[in-house]
MDAnalysis code that builds the backbone (N, CA, C; Angstrom):
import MDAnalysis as mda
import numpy as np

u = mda.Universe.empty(282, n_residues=94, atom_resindex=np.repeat(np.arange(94), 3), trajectory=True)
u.add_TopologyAttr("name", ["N", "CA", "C"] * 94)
u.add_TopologyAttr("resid", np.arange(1, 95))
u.add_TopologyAttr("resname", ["UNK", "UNK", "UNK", "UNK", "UNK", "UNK", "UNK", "UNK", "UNK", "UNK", "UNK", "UNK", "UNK", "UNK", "UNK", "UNK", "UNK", "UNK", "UNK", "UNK", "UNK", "UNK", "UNK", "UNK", "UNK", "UNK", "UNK", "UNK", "UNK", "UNK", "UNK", "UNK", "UNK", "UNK", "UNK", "UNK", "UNK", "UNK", "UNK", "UNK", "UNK", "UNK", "UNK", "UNK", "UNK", "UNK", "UNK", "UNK", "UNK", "UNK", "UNK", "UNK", "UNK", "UNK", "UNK", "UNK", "UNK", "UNK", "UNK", "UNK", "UNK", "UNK", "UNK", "UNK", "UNK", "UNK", "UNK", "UNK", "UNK", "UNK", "UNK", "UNK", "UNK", "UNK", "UNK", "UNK", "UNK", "UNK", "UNK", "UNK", "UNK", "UNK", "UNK", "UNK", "UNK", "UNK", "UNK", "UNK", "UNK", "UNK", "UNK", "UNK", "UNK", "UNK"])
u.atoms.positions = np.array([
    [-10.103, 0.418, 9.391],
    [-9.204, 1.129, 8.504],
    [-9.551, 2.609, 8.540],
    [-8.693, 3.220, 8.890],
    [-8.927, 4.684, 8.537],
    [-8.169, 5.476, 7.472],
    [-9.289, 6.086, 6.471],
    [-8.449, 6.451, 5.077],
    [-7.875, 7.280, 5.543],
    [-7.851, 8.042, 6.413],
    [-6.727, 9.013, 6.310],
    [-5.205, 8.590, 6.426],
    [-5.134, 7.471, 7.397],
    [-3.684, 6.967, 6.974],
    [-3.490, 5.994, 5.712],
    [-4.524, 5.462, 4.952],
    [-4.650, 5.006, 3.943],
    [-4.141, 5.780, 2.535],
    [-4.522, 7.137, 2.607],
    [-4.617, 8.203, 1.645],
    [-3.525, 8.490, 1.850],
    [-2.690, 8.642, 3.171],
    [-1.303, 9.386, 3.267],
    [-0.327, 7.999, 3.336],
    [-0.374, 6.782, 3.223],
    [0.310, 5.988, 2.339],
    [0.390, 6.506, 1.257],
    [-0.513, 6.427, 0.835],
    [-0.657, 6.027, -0.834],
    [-0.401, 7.327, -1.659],
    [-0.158, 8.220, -1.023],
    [0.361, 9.607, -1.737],
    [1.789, 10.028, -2.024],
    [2.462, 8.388, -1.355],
    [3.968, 8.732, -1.613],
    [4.444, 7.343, -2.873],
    [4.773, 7.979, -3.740],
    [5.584, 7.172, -4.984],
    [6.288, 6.115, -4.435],
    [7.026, 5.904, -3.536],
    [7.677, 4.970, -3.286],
    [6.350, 4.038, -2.172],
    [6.164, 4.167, -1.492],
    [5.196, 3.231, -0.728],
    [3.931, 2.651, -2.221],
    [3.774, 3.511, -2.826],
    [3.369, 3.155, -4.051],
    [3.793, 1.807, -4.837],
    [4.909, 2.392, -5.102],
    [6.048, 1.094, -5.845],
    [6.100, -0.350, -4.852],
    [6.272, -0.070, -3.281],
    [6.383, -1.117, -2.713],
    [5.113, -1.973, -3.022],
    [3.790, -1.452, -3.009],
    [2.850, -2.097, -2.778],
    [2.617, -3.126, -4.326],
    [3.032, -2.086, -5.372],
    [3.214, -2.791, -6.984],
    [4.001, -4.369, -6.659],
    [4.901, -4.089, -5.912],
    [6.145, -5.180, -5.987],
    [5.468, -6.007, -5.132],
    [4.469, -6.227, -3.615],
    [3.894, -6.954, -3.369],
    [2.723, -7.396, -4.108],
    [2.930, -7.010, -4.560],
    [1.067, -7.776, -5.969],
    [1.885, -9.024, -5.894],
    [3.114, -9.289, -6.661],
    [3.067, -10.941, -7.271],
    [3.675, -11.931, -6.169],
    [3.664, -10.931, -4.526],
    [4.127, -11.928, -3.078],
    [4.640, -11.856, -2.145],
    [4.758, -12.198, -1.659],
    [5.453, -11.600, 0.000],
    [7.192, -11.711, -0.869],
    [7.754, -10.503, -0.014],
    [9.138, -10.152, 0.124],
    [9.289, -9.577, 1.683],
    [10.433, -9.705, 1.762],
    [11.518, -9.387, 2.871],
    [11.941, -7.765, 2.574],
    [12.138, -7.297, 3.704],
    [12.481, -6.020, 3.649],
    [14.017, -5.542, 2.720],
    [14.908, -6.613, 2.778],
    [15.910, -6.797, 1.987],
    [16.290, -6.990, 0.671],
    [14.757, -7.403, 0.270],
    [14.405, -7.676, -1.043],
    [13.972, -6.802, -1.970],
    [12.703, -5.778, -0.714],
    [12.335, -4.513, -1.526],
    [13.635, -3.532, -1.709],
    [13.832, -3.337, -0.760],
    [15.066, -2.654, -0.237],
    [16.206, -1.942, -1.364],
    [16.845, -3.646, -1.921],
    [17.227, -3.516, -3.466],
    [16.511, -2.547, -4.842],
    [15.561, -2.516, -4.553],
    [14.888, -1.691, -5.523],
    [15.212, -0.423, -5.662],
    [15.471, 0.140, -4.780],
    [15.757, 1.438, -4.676],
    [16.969, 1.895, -3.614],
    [17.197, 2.853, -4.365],
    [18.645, 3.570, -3.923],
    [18.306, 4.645, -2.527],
    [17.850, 3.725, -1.142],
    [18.365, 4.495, -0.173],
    [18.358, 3.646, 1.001],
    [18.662, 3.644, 2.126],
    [18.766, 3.278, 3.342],
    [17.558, 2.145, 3.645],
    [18.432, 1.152, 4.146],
    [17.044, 0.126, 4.973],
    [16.556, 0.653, 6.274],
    [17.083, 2.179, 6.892],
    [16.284, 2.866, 7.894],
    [15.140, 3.683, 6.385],
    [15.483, 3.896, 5.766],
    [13.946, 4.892, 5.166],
    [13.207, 3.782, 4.612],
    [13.408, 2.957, 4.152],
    [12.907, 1.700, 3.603],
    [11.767, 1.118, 5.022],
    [12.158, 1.159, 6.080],
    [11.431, 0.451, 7.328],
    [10.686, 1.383, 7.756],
    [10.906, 3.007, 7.350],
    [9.922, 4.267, 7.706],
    [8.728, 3.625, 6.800],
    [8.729, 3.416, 5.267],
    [7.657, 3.568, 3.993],
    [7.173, 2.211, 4.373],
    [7.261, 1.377, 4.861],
    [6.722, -0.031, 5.447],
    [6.060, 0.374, 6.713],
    [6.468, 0.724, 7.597],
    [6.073, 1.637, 9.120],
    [4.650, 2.233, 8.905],
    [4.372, 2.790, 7.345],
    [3.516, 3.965, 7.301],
    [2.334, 3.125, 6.346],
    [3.114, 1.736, 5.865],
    [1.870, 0.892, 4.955],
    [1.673, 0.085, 6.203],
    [2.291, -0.144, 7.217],
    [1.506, -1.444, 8.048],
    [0.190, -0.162, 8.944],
    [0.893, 0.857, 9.070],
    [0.284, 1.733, 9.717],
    [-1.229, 2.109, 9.259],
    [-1.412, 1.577, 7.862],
    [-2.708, 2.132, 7.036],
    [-3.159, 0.867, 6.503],
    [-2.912, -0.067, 7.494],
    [-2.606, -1.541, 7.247],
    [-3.066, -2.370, 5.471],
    [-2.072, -1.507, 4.768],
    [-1.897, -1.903, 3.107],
    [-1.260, -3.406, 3.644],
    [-0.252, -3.392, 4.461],
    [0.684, -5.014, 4.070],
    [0.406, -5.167, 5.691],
    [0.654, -6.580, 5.431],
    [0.639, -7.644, 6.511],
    [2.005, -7.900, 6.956],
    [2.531, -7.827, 7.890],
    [4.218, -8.632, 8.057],
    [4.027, -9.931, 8.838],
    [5.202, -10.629, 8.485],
    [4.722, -12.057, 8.915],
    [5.978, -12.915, 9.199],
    [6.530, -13.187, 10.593],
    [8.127, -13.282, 10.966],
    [8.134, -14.840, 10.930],
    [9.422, -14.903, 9.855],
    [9.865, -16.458, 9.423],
    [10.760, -16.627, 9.674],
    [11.464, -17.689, 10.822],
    [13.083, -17.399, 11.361],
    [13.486, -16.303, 11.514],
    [14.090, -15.897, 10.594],
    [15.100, -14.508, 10.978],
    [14.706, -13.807, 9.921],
    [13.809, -13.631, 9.710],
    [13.031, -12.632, 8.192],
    [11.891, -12.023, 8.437],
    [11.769, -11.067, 8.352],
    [9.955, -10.506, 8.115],
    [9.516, -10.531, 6.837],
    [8.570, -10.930, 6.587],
    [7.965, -10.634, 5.426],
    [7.036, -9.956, 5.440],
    [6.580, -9.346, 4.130],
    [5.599, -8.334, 3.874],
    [4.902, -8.786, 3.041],
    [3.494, -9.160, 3.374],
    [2.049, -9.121, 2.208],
    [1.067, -7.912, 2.095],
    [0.774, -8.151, 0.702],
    [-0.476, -6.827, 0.300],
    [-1.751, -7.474, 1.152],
    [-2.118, -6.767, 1.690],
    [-3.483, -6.540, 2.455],
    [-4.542, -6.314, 1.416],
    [-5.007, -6.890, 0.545],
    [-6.210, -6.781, -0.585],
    [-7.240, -6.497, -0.472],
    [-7.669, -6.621, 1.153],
    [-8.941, -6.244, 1.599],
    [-9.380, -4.915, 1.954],
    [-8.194, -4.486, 2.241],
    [-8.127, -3.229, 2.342],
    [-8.248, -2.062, 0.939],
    [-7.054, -2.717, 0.092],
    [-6.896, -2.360, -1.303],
    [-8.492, -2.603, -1.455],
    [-9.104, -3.345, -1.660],
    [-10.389, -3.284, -2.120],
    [-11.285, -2.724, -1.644],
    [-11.763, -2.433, 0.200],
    [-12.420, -1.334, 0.805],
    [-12.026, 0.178, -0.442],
    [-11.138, 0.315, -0.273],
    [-10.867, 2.033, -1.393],
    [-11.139, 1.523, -2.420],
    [-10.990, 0.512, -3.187],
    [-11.189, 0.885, -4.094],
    [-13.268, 0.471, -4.151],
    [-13.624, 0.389, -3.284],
    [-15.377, 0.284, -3.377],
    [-15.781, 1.838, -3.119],
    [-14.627, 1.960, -1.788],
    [-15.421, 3.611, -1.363],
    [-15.392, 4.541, -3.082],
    [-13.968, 4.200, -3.550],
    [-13.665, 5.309, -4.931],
    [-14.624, 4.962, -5.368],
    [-15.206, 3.484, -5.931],
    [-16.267, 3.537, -6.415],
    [-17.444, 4.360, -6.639],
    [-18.025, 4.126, -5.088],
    [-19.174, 4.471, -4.748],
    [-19.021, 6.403, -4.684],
    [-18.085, 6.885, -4.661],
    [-17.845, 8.218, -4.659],
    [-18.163, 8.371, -6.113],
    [-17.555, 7.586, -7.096],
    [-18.142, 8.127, -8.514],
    [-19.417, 8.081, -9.019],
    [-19.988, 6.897, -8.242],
    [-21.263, 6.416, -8.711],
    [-21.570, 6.266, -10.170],
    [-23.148, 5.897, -10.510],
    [-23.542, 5.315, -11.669],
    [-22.937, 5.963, -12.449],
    [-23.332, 6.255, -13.878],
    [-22.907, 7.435, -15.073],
    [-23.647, 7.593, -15.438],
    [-24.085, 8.740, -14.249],
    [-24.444, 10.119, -14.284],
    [-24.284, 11.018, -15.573],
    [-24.593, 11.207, -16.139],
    [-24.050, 12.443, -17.657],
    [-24.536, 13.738, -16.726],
    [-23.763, 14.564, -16.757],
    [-23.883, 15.687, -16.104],
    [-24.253, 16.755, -17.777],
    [-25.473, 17.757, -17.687],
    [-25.815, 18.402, -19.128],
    [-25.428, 20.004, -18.566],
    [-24.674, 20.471, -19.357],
    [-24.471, 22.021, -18.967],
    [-25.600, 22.613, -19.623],
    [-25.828, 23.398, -19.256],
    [-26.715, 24.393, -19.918],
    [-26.426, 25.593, -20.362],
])
């Protein structure tokens, strides 16, 4: 995984939202699609750029793709964020 395409997912509101809407399961591009008011070409760009930072999994069923959250990934960041904050530290001004 490389955060940098990880980070530049995740900095756009809508690839955002998609990934919310895969929490409770795989959907079809047709499904997210509905959610929002624009094109199933920009819709297949913001999917393009999460398989790319591999957030979702796609997974071809007959005549459907589906899309799953990649959790392992979700969870790599969220250990690195972790470990970037570390213990609690109290920082004392002087």
């Amino acid at each position: 995984m490389g955060f940098a395409e990880t980070f530049k997912a995740l900095s756009d509101p809508i690839r955002r939202e998609i990934l919310m809407m895969l929490r409770d399961g795989s959907m079809s591009a047709g499904e997210i699609g509905v959610h929002f008011d624009m094109t199933g070409a920009t819709i297949s760009y913001h999917l393009k750029i999460l398989k790319k930072a591999e957030l979702i999994f796609e997974k071809k069923e007959k005549n459907y793709i589906y899309y799953t959250l990649n959790t392992s990934v979700v969870e790599e960041v969220m250990l690195w964020l972790s470990e970037l904050k570390g213990g609690n530290h109290d920082v004392k001004e002087e």
